[in-house]
C-alpha positions as CSV (number, residue, x, y, z in Angstrom):
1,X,0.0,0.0,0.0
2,X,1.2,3.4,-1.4
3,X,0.5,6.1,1.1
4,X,0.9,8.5,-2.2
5,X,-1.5,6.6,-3.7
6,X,-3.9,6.2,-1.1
7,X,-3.7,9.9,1.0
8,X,-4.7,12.1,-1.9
9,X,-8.5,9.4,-2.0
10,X,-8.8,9.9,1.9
11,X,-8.4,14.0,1.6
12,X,-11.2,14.1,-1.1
13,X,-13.4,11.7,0.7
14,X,-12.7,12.9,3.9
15,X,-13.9,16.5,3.0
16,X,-16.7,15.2,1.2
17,X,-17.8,13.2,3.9
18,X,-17.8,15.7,6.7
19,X,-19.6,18.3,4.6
20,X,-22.3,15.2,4.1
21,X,-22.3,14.6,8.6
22,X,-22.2,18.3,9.3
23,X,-25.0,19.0,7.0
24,X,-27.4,15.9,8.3
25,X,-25.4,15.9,11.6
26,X,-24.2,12.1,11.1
27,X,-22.3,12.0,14.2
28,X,-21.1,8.9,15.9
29,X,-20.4,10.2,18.8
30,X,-21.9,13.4,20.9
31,X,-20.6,15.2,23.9
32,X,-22.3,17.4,26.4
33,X,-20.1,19.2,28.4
34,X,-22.2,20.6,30.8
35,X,-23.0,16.9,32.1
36,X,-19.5,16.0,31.1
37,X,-21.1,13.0,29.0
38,X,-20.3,11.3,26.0
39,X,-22.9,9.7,23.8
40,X,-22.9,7.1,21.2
41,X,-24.3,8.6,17.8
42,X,-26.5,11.9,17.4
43,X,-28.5,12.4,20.6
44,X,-30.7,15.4,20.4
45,X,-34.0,14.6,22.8
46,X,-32.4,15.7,26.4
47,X,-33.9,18.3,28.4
48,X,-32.5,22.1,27.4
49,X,-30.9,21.9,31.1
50,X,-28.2,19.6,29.7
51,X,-27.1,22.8,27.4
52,X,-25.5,22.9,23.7
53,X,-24.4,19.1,22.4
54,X,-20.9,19.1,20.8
55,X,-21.3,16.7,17.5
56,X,-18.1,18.0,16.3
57,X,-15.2,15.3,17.7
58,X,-18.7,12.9,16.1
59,X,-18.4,14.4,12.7
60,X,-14.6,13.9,12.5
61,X,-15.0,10.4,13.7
62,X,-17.4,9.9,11.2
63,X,-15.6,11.6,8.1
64,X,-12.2,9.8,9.6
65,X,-13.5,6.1,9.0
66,X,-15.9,7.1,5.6
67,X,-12.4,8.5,4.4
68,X,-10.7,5.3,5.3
69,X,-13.3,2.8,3.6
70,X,-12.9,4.5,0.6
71,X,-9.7,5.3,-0.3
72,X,-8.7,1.0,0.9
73,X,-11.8,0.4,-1.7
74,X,-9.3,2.8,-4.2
75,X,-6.9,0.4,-3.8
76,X,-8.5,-2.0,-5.5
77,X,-9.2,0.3,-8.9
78,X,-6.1,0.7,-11.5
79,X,-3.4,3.1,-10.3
80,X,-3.4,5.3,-13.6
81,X,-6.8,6.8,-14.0
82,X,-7.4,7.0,-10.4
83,X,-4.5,9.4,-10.6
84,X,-5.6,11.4,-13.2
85,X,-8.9,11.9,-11.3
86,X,-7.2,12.2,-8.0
87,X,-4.7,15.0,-9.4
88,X,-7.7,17.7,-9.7
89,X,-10.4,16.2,-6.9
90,X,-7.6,15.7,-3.9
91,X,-7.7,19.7,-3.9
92,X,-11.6,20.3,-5.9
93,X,-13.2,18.6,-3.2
94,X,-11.4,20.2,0.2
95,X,-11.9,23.4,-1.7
96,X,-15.5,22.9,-2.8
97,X,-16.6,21.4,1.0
98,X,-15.0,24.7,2.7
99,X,-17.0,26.7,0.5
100,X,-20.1,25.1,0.8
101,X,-19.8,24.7,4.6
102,X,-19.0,28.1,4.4
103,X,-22.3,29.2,2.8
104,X,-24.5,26.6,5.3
105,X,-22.5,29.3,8.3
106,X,-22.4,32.5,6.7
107,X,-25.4,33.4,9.1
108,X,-22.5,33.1,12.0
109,X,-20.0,35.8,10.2
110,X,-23.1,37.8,8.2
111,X,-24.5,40.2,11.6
């Protein structure tokens, strides 16, 4: 295994598929700090006294192992036209997912 081969699939996928968790708040794991509790997956029925849920470490968890799955499921496709593809999505798809996550927040930096 070629980490050349295989890091460029994982920073595409990974971007995509935190952009895809943030948006439909996929998160595998969730952590209130004012009850200093972690939960598994998205957990969003406790009472407003247990204050603001954190899904963020969730999200990264979940973009981390998507990321993984598919760039070992690149492995198995030929080398040459996944780089080709890879040489313009490995920086498209960070790019593009800032952006849009960008737009989905702009109501945090618009006043």
């Amino acid at each position: 295994m070629k980490a050349a081969r295989v890091l460029p699939v994982f920073s595409a996928a990974y971007a995509v598929i935190y952009l895809v968790a943030m948006y439909e708040n996929l998160a595998l794991a969730t952590y209130y700090p004012r009850l200093r509790q972690w939960f598994a997956l998205t957990v969003t029925d406790l009472p407003k006294s247990a204050g603001p849920a954190m899904y963020w470490y969730g999200w990264i968890a979940t973009a981390a192992i998507g990321g993984a799955v598919v760039a070992l499921l690149a492995l198995a496709l030929p080398e040459r036209p996944l780089a080709r593809f890879m040489a313009v999505a490995s920086w498209a798809a960070p790019l593009g997912a800032v952006l849009v996550i960008a737009f989905l927040l702009r109501g945090w930096f618009l006043a």
